[in-house]
N, C-alpha and C positions, 0 to 999 in steps of 0.2 A: 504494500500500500504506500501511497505519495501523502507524506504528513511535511505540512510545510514547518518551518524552524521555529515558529511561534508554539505551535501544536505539540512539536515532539518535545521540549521541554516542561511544561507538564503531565505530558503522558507520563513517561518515564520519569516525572516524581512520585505522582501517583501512586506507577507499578512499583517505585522501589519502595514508598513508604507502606502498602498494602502487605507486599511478601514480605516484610522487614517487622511487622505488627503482630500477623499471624502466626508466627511459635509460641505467642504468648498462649493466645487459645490454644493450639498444637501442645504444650507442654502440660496447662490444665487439663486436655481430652486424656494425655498420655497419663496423668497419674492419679486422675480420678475416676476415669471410665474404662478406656480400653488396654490399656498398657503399652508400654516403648514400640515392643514387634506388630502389634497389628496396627496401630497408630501410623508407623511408620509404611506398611504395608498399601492400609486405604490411602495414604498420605500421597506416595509412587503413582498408584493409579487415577488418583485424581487429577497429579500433576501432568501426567501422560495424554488425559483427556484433556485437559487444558492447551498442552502444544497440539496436541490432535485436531484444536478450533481454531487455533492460529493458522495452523496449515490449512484449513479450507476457507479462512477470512484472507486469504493471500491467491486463492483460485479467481484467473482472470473474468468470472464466469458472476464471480461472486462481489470481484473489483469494480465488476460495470455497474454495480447498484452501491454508490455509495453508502446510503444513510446504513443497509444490510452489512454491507461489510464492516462497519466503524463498530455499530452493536454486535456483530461476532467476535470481534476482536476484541472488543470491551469485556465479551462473556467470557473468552477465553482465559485471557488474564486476572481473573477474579479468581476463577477456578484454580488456573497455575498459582496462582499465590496461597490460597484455601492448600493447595499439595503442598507447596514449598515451606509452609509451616507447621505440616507433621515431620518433618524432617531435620527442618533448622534448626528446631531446640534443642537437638540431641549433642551433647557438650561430653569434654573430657569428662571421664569418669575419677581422675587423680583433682583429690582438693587444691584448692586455686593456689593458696599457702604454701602447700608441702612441698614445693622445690626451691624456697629461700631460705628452708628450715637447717640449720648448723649439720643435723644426723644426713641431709639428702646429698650434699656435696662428701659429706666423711674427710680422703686426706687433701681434697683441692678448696679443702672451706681457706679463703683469704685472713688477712691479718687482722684485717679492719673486724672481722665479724665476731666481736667480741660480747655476743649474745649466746643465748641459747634457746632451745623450741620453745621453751614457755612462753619467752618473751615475745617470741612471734604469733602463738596463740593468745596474747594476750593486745598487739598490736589490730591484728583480727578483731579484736571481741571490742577496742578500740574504735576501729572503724565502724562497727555496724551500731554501734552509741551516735555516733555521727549522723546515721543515718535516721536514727530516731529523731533528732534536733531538725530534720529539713520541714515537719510540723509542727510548726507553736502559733496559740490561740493571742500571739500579740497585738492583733489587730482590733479585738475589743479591749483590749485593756489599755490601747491607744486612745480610744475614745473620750478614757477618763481623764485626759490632759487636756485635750482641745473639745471636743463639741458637747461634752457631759458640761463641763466650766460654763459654754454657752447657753446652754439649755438649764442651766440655774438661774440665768440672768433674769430670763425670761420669766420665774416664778415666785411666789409671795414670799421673798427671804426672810420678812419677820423681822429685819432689824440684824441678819447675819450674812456677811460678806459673801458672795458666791462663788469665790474660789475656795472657802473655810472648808464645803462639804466634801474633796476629796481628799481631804484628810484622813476621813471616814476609812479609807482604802487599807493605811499603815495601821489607823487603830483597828481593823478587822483581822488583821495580820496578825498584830500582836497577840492580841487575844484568842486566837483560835489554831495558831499555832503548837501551844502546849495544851490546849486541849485534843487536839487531830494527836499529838507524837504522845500523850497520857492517855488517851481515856477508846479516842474511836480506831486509830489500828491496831491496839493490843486488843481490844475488843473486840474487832474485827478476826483477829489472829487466832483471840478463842473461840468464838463463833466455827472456825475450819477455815474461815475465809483467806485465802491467800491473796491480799490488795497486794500487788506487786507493782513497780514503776509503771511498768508499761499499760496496765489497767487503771491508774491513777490516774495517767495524764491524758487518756482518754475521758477520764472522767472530767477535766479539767476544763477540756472542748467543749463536753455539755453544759457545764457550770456558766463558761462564758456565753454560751447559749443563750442558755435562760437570763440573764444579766441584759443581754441585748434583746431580748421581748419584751425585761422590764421596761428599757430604757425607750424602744417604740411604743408602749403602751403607753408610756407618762407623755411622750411628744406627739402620740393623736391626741391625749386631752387636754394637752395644751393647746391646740389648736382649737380644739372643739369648744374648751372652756374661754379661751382668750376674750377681749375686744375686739383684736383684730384677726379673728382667725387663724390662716393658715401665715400671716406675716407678723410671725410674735415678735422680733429683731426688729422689724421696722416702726413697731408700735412700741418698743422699747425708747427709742434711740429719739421718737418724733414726740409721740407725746407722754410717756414715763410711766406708759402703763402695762400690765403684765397679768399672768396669769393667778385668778386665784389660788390654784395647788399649792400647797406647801413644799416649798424647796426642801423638805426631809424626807420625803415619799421616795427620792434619787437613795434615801439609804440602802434600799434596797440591791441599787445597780453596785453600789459601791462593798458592799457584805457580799453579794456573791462571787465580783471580780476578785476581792481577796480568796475566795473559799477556793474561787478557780486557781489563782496564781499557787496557791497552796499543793494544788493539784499537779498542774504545769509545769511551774517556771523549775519550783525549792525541790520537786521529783527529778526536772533535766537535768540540773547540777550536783544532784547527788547520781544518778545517774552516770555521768560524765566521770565523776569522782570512782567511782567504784570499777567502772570497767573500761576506763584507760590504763594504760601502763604506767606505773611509778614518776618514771622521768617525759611522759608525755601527759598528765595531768591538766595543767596550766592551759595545753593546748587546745584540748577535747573540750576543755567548761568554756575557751574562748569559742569554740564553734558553738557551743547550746547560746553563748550571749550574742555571737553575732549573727542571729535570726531574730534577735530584738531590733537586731537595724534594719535586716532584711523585711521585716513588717510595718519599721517604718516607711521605706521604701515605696511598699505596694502598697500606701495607705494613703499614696500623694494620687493614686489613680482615683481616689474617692473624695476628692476635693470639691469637684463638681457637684455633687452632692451635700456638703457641708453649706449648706441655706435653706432659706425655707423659701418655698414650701415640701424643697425637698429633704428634708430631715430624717421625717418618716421612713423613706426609703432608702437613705442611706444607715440607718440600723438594723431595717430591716436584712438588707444586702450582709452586713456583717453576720447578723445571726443564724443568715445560711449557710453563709461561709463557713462561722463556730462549728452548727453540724454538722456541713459536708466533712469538716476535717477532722470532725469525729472518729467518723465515719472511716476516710480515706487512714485515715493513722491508726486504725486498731485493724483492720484488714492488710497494710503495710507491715506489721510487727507484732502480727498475734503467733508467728512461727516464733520470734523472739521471746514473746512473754511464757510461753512453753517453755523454751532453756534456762531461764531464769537463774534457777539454782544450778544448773551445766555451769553456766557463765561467769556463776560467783564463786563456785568450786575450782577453779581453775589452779595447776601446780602454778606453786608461787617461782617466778624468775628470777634467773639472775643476768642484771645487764650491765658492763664492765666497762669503764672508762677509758679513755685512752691513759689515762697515768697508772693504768692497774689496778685502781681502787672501782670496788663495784660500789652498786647507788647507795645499797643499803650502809656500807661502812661511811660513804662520805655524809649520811645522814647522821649515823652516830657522833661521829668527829663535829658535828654543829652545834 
């Protein structure tokens, strides 16, 4: 077929992102339904009938009707990718690790490598702490700096400053921090319940959740209770009038964003803490902190939203967000929250300095 040079570059994005997709489903079918060999099997003949449609969407016969040839070719390729993806998933069977591990080289291990396997299982167990960090519920807890402070303005302070109420946030902290580490996961511990990080900070998602339907519910009745409706800011700023609600009612948003950050933030860094390696610690809790920036970041695309009468909807937009990443983060790392205790049992390392002293002796010496 004659694809002109506009055409063929997205074709062939398409086809590669399509076959490039598909092992992900290929590798689900493979080890929840049918297994590697037949996977792999129906996989062959589907991709064979797929070149089978190319080769008749390439028949001169078939070329003289345009619109038919472009949709067989289209078919075909859906197909060939639907095969190339019982196939593609199929990966080395040797773990990703075990050829940088000290025991795999034996007498060609170099000078420098003055580690041992622990340490590389535990560099491992490093990394994939990392990857729990690429979800955090920063983006409601962003709210409490900027548009929560606004949306106080706007309501019956009573005689108290409107940036006073997110104070609320550190004293929910306080206080409910030795109660959560005294009283609710030992309780929880005897109950059978294993709260482990990674179910915590799932839980933390929802928490921010719920905090951000408070905080759209309070700003539909601000609008509905106002003077001026849906232009509380405007009716502030012109003639100094605001919402009946009680600027305390926001306690709410502020007690559960703590409850979340609880959940969240004081879970990632312990998190971080425990399953980095010794002398990479520092570096793992700076990747759980710098997804606090990373959220500020993605929090500038919701600027447009920070007015009214769009307010509403920009909390609303957060609190889906909170859930979807609920959601997306405990389907990400519910194989991790399984290993748990794999992960925290791990042989303790030894990793050695270039002066000869290993970590632990240069800790003593301090």
């Amino acid at each position: 077929m004659s694809f002109s040079r506009e055409r063929v570059g997205p074709e062939r994005l398409v086809n590669s992102f399509w076959s490039y997709i598909m092992p992900t489903a290929g590798a689900f079918v493979a080890d929840q339904y049918l297994g590697r060999f037949r996977t792999i099997m129906y996989s062959i003949a589907a991709a064979l009938l797929g070149h089978l449609i190319l080769v008749i969407s390439a028949i001169p016969s078939v070329i003289s009707h345009p619109q038919g040839a472009i949709a067989c070719f289209s078919i075909g390729l859906i197909i060939m990718g639907v095969g190339t993806g019982g196939f593609k998933f199929k990966r080395n069977d040797k773990p990703f690790w075990e050829p940088v591990k000290p025991s795999a080289l034996g007498p060609n291990r170099p000078q420098w490598m003055t580690f041992d396997d622990e340490w590389v299982d535990e560099v491992a167990r490093g990394l994939k702490a990392c990857k729990v960090f690429l979800c955090c519920p920063g983006l409601a807890y962003n709210q409490m700096l900027n548009n929560l402070t606004s949306q106080a303005a706007t309501m019956h302070l009573g005689g108290v400053p409107n940036d006073i109420i997110n104070n609320l946030n550190p004293l929910a902290l306080i206080i409910c921090i030795p109660i959560f580490d005294r009283v609710i996961y030992p309780g929880l511990r005897h109950l059978g319940f294993n709260f482990t990080p990674i179910k915590r900070i799932t839980c933390g998602f929802v928490v921010a959740g719920c905090s951000m339907i408070a905080a759209t519910v309070i700003q539909h009745y601000i609008y509905v209770k106002g003077p001026c409706g849906k232009e509380a800011n405007y009716c502030l700023d012109e003639y100094g009038k605001y919402s009946p609600i009680s600027v305390w009612t926001q306690a709410i948003i502020y007690i559960l964003g703590g409850i979340s950050e609880i959940f969240a933030s004081i879970t990632s860094l312990e998190y971080a803490f425990t399953k980095a390696p010794k002398n990479m610690r520092s570096i793992v809790q700076a990747v759980a902190l710098f997804m606090n920036a990373f959220s500020s970041a993605i929090g500038q695309a919701f600027v447009g939203l920070s007015k009214d009468p769009l307010l509403v909807y920009n909390y609303m937009v957060v609190t889906i967000l909170a859930f979807v990443g609920a959601i997306g983060f405990w389907l990400s790392n519910y194989k991790l929250d399984r290993r748990e205790d794999e992960l925290n049992n791990l042989p303790q390392s030894k990793y050695t300095e270039k002066n000869g002293v290993s970590l632990d002796e240069e800790n003593a010496r301090k």
